[in-house]
C-alpha positions as CSV (number, residue, x, y, z in Angstrom):
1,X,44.3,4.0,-5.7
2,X,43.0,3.4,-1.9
3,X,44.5,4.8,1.3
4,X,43.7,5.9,4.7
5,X,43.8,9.4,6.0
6,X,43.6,10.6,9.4
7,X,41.9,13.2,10.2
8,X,43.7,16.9,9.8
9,X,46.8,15.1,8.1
10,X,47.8,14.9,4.8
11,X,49.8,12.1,2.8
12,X,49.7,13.2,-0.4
13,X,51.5,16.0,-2.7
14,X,49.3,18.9,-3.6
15,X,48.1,17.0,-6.6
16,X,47.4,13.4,-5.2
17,X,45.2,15.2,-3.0
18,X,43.4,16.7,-5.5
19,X,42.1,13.0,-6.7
20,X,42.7,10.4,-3.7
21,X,39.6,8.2,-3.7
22,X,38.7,5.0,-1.8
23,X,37.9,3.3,-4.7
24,X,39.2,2.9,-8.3
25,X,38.9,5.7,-10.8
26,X,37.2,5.3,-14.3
27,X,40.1,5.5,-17.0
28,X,39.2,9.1,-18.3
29,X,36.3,11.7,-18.0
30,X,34.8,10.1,-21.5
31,X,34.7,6.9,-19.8
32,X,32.8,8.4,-16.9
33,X,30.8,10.7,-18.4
34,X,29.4,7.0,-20.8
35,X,28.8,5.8,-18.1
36,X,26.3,7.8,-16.6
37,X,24.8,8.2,-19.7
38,X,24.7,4.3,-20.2
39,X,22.8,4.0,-16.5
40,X,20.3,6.5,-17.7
41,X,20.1,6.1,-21.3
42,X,18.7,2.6,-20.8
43,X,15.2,0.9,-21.2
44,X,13.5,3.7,-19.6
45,X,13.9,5.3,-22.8
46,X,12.8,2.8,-25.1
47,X,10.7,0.5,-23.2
48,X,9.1,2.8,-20.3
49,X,9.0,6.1,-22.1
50,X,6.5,5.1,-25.1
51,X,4.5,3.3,-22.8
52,X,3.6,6.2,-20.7
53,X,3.4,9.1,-23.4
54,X,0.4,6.4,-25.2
55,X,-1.3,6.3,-21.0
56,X,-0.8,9.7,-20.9
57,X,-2.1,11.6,-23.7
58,X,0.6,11.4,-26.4
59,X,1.9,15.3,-27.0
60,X,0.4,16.5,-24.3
61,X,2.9,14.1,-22.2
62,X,5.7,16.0,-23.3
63,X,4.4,19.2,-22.1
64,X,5.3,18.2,-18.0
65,X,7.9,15.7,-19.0
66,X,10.5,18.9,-20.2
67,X,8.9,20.6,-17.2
68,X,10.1,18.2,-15.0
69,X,13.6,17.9,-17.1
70,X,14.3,21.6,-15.8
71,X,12.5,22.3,-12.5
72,X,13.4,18.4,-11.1
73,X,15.6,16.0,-13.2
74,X,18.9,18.7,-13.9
75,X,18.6,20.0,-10.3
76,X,18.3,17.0,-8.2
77,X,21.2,15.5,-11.1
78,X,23.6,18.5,-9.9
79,X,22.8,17.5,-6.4
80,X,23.5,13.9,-6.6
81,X,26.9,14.1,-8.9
82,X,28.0,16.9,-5.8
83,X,27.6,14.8,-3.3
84,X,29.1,11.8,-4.9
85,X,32.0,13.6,-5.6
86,X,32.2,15.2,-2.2
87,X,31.7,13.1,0.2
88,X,33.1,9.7,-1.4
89,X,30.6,7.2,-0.8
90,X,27.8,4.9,-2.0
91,X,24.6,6.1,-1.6
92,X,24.0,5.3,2.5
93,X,27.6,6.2,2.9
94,X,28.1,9.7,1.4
95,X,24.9,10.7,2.8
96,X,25.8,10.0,5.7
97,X,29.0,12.0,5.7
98,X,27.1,14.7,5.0
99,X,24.5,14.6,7.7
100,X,24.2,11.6,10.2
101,X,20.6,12.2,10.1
102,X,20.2,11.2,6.3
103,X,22.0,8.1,6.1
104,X,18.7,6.5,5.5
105,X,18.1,8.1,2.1
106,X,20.9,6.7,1.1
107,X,19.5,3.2,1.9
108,X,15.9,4.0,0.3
109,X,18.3,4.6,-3.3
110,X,19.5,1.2,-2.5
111,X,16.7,0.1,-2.0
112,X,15.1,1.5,-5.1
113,X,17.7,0.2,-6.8
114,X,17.1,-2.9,-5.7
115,X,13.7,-3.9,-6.3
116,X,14.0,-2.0,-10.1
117,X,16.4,-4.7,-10.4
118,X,14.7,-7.4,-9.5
119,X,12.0,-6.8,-12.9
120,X,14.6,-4.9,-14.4
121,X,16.6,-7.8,-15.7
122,X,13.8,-10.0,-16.4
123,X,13.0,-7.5,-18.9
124,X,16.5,-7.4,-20.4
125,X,15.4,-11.6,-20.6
126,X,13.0,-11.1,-23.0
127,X,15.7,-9.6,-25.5
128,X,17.5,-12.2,-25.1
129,X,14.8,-14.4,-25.8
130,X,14.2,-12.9,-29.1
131,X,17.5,-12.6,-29.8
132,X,18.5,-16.3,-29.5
133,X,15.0,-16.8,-31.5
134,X,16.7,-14.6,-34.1
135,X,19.1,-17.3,-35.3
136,X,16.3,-18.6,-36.9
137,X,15.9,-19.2,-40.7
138,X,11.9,-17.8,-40.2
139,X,11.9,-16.0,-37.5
140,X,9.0,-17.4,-35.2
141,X,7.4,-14.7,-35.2
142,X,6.4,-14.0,-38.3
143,X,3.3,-16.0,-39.1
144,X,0.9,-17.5,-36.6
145,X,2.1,-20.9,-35.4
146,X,-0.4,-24.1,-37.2
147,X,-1.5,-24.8,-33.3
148,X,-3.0,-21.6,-32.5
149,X,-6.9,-20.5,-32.3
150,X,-6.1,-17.5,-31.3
151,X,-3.7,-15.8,-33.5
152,X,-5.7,-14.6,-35.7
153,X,-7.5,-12.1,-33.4
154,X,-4.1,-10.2,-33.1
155,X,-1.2,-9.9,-35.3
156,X,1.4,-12.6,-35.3
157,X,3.9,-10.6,-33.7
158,X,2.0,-9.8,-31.1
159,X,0.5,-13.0,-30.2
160,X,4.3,-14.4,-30.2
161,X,5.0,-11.6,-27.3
162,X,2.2,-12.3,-25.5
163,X,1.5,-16.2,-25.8
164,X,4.9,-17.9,-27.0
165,X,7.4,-15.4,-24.9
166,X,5.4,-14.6,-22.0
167,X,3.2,-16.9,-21.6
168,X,0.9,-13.8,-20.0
169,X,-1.8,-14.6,-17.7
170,X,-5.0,-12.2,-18.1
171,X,-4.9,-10.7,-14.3
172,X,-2.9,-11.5,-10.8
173,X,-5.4,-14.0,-10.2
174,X,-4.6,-16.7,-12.2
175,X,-2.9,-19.7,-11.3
176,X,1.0,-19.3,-11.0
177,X,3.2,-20.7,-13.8
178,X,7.2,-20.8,-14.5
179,X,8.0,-20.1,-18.0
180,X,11.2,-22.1,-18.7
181,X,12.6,-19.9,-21.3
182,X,12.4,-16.9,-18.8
183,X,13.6,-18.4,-16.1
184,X,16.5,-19.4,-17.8
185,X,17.1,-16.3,-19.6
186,X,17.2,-14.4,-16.4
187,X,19.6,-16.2,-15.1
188,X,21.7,-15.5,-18.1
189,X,21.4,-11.8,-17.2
190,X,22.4,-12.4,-14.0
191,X,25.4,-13.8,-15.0
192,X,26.8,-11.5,-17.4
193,X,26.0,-8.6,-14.7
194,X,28.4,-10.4,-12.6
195,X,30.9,-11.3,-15.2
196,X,31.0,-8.0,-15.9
197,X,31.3,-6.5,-12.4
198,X,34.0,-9.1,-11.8
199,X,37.3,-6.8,-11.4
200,X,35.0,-3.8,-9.9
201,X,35.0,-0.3,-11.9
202,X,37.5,-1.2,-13.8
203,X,36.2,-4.1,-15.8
204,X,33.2,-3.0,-17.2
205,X,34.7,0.4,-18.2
206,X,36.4,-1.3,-21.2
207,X,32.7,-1.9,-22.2
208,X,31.1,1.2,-22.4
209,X,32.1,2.1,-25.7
210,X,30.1,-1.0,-27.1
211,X,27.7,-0.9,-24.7
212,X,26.7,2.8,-24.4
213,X,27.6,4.2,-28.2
214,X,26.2,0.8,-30.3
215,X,22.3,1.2,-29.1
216,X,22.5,4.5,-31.1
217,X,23.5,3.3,-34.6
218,X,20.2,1.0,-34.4
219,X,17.9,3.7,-33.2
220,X,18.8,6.0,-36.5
221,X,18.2,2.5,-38.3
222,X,14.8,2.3,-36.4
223,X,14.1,5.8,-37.0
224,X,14.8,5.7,-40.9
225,X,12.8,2.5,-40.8
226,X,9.6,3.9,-39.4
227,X,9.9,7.2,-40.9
228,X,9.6,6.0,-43.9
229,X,6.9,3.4,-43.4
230,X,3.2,4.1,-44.7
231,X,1.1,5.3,-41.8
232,X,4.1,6.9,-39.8
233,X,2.6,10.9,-39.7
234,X,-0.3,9.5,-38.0
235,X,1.7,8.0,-35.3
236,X,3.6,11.0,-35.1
237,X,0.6,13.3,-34.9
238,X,-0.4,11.2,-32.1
239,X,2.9,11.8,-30.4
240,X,3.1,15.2,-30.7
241,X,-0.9,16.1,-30.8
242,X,-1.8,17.8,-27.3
243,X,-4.8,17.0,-25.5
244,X,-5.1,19.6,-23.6
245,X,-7.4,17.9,-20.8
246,X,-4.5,15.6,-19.6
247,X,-3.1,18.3,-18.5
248,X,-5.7,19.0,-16.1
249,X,-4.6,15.9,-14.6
250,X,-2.3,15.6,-11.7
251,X,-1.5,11.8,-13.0
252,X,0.3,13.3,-16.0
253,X,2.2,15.5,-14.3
254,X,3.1,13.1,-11.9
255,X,3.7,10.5,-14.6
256,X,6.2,13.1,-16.0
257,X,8.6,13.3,-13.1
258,X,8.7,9.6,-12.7
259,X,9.8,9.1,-15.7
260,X,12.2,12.1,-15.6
261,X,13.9,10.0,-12.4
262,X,13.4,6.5,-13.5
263,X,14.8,7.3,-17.0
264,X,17.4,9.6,-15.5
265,X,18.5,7.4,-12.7
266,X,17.6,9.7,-10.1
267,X,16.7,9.0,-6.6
268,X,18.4,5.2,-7.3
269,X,21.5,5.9,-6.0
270,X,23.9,4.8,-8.6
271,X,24.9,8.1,-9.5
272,X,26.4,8.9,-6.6
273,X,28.1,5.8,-6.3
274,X,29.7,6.7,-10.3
275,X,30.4,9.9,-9.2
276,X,32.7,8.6,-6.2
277,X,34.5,7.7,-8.7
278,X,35.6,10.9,-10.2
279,X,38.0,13.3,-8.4
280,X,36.9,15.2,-6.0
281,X,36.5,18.5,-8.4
282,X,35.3,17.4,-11.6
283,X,32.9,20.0,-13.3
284,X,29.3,18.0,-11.6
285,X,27.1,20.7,-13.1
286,X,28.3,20.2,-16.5
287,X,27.9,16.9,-16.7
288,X,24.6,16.5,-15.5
289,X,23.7,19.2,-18.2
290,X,25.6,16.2,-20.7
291,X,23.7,13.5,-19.1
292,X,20.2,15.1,-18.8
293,X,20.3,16.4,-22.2
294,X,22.0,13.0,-23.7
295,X,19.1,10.5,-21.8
296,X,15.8,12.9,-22.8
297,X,17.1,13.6,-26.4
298,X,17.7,9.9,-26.7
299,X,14.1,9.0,-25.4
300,X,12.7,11.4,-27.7
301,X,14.4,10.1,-30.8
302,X,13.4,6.3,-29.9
303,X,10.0,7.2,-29.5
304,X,9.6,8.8,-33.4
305,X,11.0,5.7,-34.7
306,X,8.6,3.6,-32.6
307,X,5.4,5.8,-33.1
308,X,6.2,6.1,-36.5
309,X,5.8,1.6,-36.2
310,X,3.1,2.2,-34.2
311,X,1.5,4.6,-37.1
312,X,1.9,1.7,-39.3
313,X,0.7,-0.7,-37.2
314,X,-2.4,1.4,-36.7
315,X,-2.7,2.3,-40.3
316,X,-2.8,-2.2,-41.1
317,X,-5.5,-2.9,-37.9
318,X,-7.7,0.0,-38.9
319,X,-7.7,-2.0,-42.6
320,X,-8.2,-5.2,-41.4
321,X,-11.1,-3.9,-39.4
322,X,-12.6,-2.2,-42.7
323,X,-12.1,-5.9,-44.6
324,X,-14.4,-7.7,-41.8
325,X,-16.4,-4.9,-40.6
326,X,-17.4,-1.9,-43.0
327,X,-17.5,0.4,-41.8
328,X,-15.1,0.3,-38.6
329,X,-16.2,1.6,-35.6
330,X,-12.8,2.6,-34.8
331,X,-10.4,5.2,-36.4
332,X,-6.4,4.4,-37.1
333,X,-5.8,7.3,-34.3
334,X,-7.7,4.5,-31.9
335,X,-5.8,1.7,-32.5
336,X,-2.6,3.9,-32.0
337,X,-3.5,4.8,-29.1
338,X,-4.5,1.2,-27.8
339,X,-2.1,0.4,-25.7
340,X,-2.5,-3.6,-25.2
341,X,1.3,-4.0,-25.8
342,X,2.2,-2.1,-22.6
343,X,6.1,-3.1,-21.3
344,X,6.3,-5.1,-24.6
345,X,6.1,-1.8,-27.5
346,X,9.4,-1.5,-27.9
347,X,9.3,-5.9,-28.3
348,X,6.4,-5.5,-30.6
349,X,7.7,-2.3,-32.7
350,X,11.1,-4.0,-33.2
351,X,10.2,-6.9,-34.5
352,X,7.6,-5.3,-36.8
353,X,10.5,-3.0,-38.0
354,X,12.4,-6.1,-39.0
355,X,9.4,-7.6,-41.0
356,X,9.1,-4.0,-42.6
357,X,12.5,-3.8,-43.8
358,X,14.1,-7.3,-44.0
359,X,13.7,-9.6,-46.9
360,X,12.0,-12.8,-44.9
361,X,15.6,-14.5,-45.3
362,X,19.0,-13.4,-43.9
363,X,18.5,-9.8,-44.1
364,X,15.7,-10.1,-41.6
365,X,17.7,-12.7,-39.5
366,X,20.5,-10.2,-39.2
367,X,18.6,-6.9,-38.7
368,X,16.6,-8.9,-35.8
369,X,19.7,-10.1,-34.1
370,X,21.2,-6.5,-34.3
371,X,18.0,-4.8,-33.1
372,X,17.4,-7.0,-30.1
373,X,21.3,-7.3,-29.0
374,X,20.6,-3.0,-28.9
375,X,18.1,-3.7,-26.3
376,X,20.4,-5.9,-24.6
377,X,23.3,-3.1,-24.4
378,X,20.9,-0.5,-23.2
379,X,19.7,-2.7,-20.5
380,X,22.7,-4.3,-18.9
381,X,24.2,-0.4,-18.8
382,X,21.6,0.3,-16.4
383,X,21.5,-3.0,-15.0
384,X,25.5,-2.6,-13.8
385,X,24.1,0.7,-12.4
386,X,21.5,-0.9,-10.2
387,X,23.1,-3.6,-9.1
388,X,26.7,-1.5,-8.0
389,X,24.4,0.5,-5.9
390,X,23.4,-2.1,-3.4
391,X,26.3,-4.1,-3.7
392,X,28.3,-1.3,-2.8
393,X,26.0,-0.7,0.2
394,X,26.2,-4.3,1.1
395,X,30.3,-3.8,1.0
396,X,30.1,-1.3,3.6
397,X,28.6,-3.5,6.3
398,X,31.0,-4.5,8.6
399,X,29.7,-8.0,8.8
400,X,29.8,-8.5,5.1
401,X,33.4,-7.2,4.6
402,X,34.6,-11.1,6.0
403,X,33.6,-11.8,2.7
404,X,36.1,-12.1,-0.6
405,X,34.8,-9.4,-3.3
406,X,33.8,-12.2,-5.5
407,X,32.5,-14.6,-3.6
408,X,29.8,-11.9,-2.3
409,X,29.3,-10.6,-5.5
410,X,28.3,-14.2,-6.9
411,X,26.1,-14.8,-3.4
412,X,24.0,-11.4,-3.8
413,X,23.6,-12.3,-7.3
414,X,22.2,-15.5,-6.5
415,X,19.8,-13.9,-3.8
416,X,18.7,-11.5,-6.3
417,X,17.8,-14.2,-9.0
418,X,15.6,-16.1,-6.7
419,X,14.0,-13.2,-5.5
420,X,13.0,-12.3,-9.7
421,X,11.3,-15.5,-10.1
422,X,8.0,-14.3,-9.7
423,X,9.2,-12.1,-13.3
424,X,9.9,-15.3,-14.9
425,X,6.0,-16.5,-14.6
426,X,3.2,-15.8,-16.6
427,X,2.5,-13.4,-13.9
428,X,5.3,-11.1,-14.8
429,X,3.6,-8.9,-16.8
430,X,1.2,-7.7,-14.0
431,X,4.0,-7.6,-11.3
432,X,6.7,-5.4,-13.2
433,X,3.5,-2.8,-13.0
434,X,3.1,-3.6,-9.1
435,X,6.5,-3.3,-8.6
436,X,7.3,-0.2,-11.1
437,X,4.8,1.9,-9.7
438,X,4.9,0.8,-6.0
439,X,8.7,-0.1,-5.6
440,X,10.7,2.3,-7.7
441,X,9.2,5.5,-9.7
442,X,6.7,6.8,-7.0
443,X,9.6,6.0,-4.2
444,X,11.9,7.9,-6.2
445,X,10.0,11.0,-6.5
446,X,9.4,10.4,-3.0
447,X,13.5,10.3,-2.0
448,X,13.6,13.2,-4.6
449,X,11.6,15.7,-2.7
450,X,13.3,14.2,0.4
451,X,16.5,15.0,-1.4
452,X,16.1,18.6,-1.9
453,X,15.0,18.9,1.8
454,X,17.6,16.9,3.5
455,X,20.5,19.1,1.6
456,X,18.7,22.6,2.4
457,X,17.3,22.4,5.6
458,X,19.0,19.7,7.7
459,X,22.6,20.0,6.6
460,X,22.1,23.0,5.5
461,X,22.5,25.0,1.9
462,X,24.8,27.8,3.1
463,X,27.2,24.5,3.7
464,X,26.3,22.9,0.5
465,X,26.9,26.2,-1.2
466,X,30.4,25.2,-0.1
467,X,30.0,21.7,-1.8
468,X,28.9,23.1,-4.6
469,X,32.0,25.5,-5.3
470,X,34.5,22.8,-3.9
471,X,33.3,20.7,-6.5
472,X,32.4,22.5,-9.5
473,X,34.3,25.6,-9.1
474,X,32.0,28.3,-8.8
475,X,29.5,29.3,-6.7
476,X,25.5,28.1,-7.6
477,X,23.2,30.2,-9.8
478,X,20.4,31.8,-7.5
479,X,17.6,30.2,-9.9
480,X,19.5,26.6,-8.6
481,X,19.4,27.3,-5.2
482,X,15.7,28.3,-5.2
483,X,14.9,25.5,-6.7
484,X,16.6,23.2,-4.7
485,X,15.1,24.8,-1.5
486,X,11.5,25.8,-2.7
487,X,10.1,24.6,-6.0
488,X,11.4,21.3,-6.4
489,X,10.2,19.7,-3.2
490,X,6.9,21.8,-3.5
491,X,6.5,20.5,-6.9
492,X,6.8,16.5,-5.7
493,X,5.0,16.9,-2.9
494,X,2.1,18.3,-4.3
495,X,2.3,16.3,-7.1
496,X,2.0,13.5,-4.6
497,X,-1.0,14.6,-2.4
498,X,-3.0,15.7,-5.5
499,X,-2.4,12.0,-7.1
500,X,-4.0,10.4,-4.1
501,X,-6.3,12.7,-3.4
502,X,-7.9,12.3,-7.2
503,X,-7.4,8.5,-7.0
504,X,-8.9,7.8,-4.0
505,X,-12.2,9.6,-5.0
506,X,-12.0,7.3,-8.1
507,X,-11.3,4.8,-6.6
508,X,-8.2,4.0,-8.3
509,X,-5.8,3.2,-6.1
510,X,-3.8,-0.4,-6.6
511,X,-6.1,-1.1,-9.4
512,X,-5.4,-2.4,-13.2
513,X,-5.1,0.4,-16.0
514,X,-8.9,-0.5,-16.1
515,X,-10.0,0.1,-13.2
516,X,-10.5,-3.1,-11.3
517,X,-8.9,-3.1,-7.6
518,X,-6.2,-5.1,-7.4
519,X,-6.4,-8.7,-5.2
520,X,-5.7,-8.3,-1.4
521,X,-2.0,-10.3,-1.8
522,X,-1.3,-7.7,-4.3
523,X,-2.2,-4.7,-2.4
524,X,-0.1,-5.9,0.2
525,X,2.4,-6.3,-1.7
526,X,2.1,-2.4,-3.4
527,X,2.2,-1.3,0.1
528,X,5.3,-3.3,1.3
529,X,7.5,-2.3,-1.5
530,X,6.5,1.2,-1.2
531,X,6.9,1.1,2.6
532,X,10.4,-1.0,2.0
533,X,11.8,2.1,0.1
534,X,10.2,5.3,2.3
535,X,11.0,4.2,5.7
536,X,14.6,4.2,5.7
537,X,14.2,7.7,5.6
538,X,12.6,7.8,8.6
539,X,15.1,4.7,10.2
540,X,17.8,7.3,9.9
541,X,16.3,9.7,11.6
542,X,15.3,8.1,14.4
543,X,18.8,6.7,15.2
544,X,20.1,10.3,14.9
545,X,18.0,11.2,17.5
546,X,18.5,7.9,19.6
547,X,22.0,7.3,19.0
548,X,21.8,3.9,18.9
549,X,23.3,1.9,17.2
550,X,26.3,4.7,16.6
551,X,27.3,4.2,13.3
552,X,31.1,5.2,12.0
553,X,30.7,6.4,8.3
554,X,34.6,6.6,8.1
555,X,36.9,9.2,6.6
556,X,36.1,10.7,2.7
557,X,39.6,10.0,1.9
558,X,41.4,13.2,1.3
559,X,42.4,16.2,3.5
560,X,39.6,18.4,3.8
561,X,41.3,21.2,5.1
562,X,43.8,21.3,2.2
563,X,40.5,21.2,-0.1
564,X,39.0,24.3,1.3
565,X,41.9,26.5,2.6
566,X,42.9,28.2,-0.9
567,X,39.1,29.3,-1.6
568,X,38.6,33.0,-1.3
569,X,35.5,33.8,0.9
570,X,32.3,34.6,-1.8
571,X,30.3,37.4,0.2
572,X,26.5,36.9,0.4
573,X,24.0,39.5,-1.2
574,X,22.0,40.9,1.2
575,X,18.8,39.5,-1.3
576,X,20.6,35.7,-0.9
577,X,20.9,36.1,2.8
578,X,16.8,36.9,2.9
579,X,15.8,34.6,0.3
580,X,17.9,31.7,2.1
581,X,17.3,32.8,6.1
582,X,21.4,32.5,5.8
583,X,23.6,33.2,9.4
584,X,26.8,34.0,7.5
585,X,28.2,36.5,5.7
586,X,30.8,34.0,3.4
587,X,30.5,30.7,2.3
588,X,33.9,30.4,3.4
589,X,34.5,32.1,6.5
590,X,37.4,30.6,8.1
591,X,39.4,32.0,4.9
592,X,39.0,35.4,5.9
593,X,42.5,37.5,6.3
């Protein structure tokens, strides 16, 4: 359904105007509701999450990590689904209907969203990778290939990540290298992001319910699989063990909320763009509860299948060690928490799970093309995410609305493929790092604190209280409100200082995991993609104040008046009005008879 409204008129019935939208709608509320869940139920939970619970104590992780969940991840998810709804919009756009001064937050999601992508679906390559290698009759894998010196230093499964997939270069200083397979394989992504954004909303809908629901049948296989291997309670000590010196550290509880917004989707954009979808009152609060819940509970029951793999894996290196060097210096609780694999675990841990379980013939062959097609589905969920967002921003630019719907779909797609060639090098391993710290989970926690102070105190929460109730039907819990005002930008922004403060005394600032500082090209590039989010914050601002260009964010498509006339006025508490230095007495005060 699209239309135009003017201003103060209404050409609807009663209901229409309930629902009118600028866009297409999702099919139903189930449909909507997998598709949030899909854009944050992705490889943040299998890929990202593991990786930083081993770099950041194991149990002890999971302390700040549900932390964040309630004081940052469900708050700022309420906030974002609200003003989707709301104000209609992508990102740039619905921010900027509710405040002219914060259009450029909306452009920092984009942003986000846009660089994530870039080694986002060069990730999603590798799976295909292994699963084309899958169609194998030995999967390559599984012994150490008659050319190789080297294998026998690691296992064979890991040496086929590291040497045969990636091709991995040691540091950023080695020479540059393509890797064909990679290159190709991205391309591949690239493609099937676009085939399946091809008819807008509408076409990839149909595809949720394979794409979002199938990833979960093969994580219970997973998890049966590794909890029943030998050595899987010592990975699962490990994962639940806390060491209670990490959290002394503010990198942990930093760590924590950028994984609760990477894994969540926060700060990126797209969730506003999916909630745009949805009628303007659709229960928001609700479903971020759903989504919040869905995406950490699903993160939680990847990593015991894959710790209980990495148990296992442990358990066989700490044997081997005792064969060549009794006794072994090290303790199966070290090499579980070694953490050489880094982005490539949940690689490593599948296709150990397959060697586990499968039979070395077509039972392997088939469990390996069903585990690895999972990782697919999980990624290109979140990958139509990403990529919506800054399409959908790149829409709303006057100069690029000349252009068909495909025809700039298949043109920003291109541009975005050649900008991801540096992730199909041997190089890529490094640069996802650069770019996943630098360019998307420290920018998002950034935009998140941001977030919380844009809405309060420059549009203003006694008018967002307003949102809220339009919206969801009710008036905000106090607890909400104080966290969206006080605690959750305190929380980021300390979490912030106190990062740089303790890394720059340790000299660990754009360095390695070990410690060495990064090359100068490199640091330049850390500061330019973190500078390329942040300051289209302050872009917006300072064309608010200068007025120039004057930028027309267009109608929200529906009659606000009608919206808002039939609300009875909620009266303030006098303890409200205190708490949140409010000027009125209702949130509604026009409605007053």
């Amino acid at each position: 359904m699209s239309a135009k409204v003017e201003e103060g008129k209404s050409k609807y019935s009663d209901e229409e105007n309930l629902k009118v939208t600028q866009k297409q709608e999702f099919d139903n509320k189930f449909q909507y509701l997998l598709a949030c869940i899909g854009l944050a139920v992705g490889l943040g939970n299998v890929w990202r999450f593991p990786k930083v619970v081993i770099e950041n104590g194991g149990g002890a992780f999971l302390i700040p990590y549900f932390f964040m969940l309630f004081v940052q991840g469900i708050p700022v998810l309420i906030l974002e689904l609200t003003i989707g709804q709301r104000f209609r919009g992508n990102s740039m756009i619905s921010l900027g209907r509710m405040h002219p001064a914060v259009w450029g937050l909306g452009c920092s999601m984009a942003a986000i969203s846009f660089v994530t992508s870039l080694y986002y679906n060069s990730i999603i390559s590798w799976a295909f990778i292994y699963f084309m290698n899958s169609f194998q009759k030995t999967l390559p894998w599984t012994n150490c290939p008659a050319h190789s010196s080297n294998c026998g230093n690691s296992s064979s499964i890991s040496y086929h990540f590291f040497t045969e997939v990636l091709n991995a270069a040691s540091d950023l200083e080695q020479p540059i290298q393509i890797v064909p397979h990679i290159f190709v394989a991205t391309g591949l992504v690239y493609t099937v992001v676009v085939l399946s954004l091809i008819n807008n909303v509408k076409s990839f809908g149909k595809i949720l319910y394979v794409t979002c629901l199938y990833p979960y049948l093969m994580l219970t296989i997973l998890f049966m699989i590794g909890i029943s291997s030998e050595g899987a309670d010592d990975g699962l000590i490990f994962l639940f063990t806390v060491r209670t010196e990490y959290l002394w550290k503010f990198s942990t509880w930093l760590a924590a909320a950028e994984q609760i917004f990477f894994s969540n989707s926060i700060g990126f954009g797209a969730l506003i763009v999916y909630a745009s979808y949805m009628p303007v009152r659709n229960n928001a609060s609700k479903d971020a509860w759903i989504i919040a819940i869905a995406n950490s509970a699903t993160s939680l029951f990847a990593a015991l299948g894959i710790f209980s793999i990495k148990g296992h894996m442990g358990l066989m290196e700490y044997r081997n060690c005792v064969k060549t060097q009794n006794p072994c210096p090290s303790t199966t609780k070290d090499f579980i928490e070694e953490n050489r694999s880094g982005a490539g675990l949940v690689f490593i841990a599948m296709a150990k799970a397959v060697e586990m379980i499968g039979d070395g013939g077509w039972g392997s062959i088939t469990l390996s093309i069903m585990f690895y097609f999972m990782i697919i589905t999980l990624g290109i969920d979140s990958a139509l995410g990403l990529f919506e967002t800054y399409f959908a921003l790149i829409r709303s630019i006057p100069y690029f609305k000349r252009f068909s719907y495909r025809k700039l779909l298949a043109g920003i797609a291109v541009f975005g493929f050649i900008l991801s060639i540096p992730f199909t090098t041997n190089l890529a391993a490094h640069l996802i790092d650069v770019y996943d710290i630098y360019g998307s989970v420290l920018v998002a926690v950034v935009v998140g604190a941001f977030e919380s102070i844009c809405v309060c105190y420059i549009y203003g929460l006694e008018k967002f209280n307003r949102d809220y109730r339009i919206v969801n039907g009710s008036t905000p819990p106090l607890i909400l409100r104080i966290t969206w005002m006080y605690i959750s930008p305190a929380v980021l922004l300390a979490l912030i200082v106190g990062k740089l403060i303790t890394d720059w005394e340790a000299d660990r600032i754009m360095t390695y995991n070990n410690g060495t500082v990064y090359p100068v090209w490199a640091i330049v590039l850390c500061s330019f993609l973190f500078l390329f989010g942040v300051s289209w914050i302050f872009i917006g601002f300072i064309q608010y104040l200068m007025k120039i260009p004057k930028i027309d964010f267009g109608s929200k498509g529906y009659n606000d008046d009608f919206i808002t006339k039939n609300f009875e006025p909620h009266q303030y508490y006098n303890i409200e009005k205190f708490i949140f230095c409010m000027k009125t007495r209702n949130d509604f005060p026009n409605n007053l008879h």
